[in-house]
BAROLO-344264 format. One record per residue: residue number from 1; residue in three letters; x, y, z of N, C-alpha, C in turn. Coordinates in nm, 4 decimals. Atoms other than C-alpha are relative to their C-alpha. Last residue first. Layout:
residues N
(NUM, "ALA", (X, Y, Z), (X, Y, Z), (X, Y, Z))
...
This chain:
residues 65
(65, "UNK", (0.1025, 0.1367, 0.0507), (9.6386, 14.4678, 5.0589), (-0.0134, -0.0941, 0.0833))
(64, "UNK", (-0.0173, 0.0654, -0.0621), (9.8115, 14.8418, 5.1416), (-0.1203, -0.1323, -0.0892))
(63, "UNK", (0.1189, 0.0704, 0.0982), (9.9292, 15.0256, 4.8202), (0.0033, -0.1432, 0.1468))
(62, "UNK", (0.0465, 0.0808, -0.0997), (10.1473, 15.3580, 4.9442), (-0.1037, -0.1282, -0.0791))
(61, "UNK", (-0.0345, 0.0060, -0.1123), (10.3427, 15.5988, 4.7383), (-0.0425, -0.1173, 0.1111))
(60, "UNK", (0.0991, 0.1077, -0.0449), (10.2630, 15.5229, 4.3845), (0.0702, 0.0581, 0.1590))
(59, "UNK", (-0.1028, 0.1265, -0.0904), (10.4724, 15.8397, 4.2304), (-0.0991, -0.1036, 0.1071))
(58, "UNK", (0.0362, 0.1139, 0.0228), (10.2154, 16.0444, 4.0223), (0.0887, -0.1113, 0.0030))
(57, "UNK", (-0.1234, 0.0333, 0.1219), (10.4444, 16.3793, 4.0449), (-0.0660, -0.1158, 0.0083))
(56, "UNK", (0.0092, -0.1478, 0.0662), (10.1536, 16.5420, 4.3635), (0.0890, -0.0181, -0.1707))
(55, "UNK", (-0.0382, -0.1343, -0.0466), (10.1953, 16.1957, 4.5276), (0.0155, 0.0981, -0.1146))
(54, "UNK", (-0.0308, -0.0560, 0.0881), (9.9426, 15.8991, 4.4887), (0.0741, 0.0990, 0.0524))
(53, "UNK", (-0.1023, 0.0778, 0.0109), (9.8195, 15.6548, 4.7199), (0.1284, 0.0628, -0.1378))
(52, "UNK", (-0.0792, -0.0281, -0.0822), (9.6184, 15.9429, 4.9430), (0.0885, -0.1305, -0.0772))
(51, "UNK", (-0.0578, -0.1194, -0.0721), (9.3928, 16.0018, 4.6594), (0.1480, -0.0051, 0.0882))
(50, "UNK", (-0.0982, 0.0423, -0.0081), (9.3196, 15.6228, 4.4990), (0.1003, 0.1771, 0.0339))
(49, "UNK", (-0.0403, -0.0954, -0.0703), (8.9836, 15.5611, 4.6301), (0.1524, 0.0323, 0.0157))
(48, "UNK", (-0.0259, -0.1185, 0.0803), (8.8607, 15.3987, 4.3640), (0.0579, 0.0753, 0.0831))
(47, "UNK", (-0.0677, 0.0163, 0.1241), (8.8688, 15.0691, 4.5577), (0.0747, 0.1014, -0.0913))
(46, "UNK", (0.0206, -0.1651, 0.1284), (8.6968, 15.1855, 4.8592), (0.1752, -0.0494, -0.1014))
(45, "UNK", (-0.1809, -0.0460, 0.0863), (8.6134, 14.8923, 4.9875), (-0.0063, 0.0825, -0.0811))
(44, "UNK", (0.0101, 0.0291, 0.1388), (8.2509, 14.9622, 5.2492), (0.1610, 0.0138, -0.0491))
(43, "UNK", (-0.1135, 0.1396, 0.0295), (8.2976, 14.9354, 5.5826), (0.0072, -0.0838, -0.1611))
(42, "UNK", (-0.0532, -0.0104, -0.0691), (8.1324, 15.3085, 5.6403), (0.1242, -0.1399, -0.0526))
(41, "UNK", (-0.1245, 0.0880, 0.0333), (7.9567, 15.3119, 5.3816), (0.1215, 0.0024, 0.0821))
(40, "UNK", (0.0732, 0.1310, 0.0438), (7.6181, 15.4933, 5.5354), (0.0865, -0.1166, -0.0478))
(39, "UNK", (0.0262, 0.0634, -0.1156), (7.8047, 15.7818, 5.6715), (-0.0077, -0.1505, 0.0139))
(38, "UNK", (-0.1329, 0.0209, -0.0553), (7.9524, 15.8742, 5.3169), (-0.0680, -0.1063, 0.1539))
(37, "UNK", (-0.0263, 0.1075, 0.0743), (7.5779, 15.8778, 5.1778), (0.1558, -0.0977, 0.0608))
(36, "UNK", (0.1369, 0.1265, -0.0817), (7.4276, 16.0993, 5.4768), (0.0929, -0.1471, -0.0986))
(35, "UNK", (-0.0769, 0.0229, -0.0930), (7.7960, 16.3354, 5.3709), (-0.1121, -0.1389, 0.0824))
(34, "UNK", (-0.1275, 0.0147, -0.0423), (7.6982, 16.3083, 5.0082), (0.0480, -0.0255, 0.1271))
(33, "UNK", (0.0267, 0.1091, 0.0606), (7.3368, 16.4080, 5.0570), (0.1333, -0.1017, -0.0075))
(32, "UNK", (0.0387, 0.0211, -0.1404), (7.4220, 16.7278, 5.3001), (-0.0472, -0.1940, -0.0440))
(31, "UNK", (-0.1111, 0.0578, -0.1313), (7.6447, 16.7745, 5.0563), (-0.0666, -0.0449, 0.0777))
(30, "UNK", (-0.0716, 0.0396, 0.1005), (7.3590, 16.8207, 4.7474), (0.1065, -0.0829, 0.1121))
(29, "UNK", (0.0943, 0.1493, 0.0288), (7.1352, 16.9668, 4.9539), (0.0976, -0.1210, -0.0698))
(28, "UNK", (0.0236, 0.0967, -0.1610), (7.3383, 17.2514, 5.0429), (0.0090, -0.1346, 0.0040))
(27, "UNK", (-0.1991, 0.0612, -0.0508), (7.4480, 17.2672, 4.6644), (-0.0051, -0.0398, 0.1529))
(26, "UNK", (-0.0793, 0.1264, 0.1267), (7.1295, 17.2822, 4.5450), (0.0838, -0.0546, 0.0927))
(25, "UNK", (0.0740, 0.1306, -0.1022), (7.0000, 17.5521, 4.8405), (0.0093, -0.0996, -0.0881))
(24, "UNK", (-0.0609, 0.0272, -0.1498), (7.2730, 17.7804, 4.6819), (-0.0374, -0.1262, 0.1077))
(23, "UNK", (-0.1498, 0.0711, 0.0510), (7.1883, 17.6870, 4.3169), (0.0480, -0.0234, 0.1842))
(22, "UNK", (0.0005, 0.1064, 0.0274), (6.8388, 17.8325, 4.4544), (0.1127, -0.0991, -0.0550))
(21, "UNK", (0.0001, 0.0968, -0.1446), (6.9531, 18.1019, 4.6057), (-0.0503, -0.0882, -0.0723))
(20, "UNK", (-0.1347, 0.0272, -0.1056), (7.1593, 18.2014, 4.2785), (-0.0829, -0.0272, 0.1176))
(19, "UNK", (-0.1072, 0.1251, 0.0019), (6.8459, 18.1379, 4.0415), (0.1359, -0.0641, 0.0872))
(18, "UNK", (0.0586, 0.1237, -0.1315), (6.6159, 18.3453, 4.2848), (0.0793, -0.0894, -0.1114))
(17, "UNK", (0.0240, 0.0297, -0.1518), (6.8440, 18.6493, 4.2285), (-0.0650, -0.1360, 0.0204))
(16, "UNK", (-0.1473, 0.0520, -0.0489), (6.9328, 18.6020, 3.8589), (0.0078, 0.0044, 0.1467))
(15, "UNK", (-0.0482, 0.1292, 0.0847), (6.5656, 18.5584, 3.7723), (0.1694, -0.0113, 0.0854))
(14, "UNK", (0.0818, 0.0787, -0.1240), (6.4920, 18.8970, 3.9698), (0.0481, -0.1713, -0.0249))
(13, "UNK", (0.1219, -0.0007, 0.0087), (6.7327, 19.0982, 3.8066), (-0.0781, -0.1131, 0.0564))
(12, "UNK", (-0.0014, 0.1495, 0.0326), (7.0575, 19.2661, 3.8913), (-0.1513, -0.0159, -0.0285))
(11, "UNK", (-0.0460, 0.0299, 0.1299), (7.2036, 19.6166, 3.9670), (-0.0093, -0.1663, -0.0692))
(10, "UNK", (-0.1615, 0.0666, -0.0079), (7.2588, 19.5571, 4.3374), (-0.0605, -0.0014, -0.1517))
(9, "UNK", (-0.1341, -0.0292, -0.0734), (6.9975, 19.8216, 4.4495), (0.0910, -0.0428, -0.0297))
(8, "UNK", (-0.0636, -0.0839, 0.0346), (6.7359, 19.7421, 4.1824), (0.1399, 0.0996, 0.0377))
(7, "UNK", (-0.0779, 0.0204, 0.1309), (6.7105, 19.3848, 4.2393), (0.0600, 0.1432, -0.0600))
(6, "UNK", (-0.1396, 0.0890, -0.0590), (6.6672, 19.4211, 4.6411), (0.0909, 0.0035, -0.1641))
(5, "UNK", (-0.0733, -0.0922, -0.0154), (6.3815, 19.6675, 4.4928), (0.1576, -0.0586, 0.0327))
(4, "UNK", (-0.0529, -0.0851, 0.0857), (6.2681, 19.4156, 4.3080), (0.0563, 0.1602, 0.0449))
(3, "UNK", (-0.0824, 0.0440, 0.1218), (6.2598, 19.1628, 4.5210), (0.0425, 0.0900, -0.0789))
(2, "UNK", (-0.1134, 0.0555, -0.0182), (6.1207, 19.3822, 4.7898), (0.0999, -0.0549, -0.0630))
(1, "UNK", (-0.0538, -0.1341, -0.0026), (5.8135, 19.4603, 4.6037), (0.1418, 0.0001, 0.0572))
């Protein structure tokens, strides 16, 4: 009963309510997976990791070895 009144107040329907918390608790889950994964490689080579050797005009800025 709630649901659907929650659905009739904001003009929406029940589906599109428990699909958006569920995308929401996705995406939690999702980082909270990512940041356990990050932890875990700590002394790992990050090869691909070519963010900070690059500037905004794809000028090589930095390439330590």
């Amino acid at each position: 009963m709630q649901l659907d009144l929650y659905c009739k107040q904001n003009n929406t329907t029940s589906t599109k309510v428990i699909k958006g918390l569920l995308n929401e608790l996705l995406d939690d889950f999702q980082k909270e997976q990512r940041h356990k994964k990050k932890e875990g490689l700590k002394n790992q080579l990050k090869l691909f990791d070519v963010e900070g050797y690059y500037d905004k005009g794809g000028t090589q800025l930095d390439f330590d070895m």
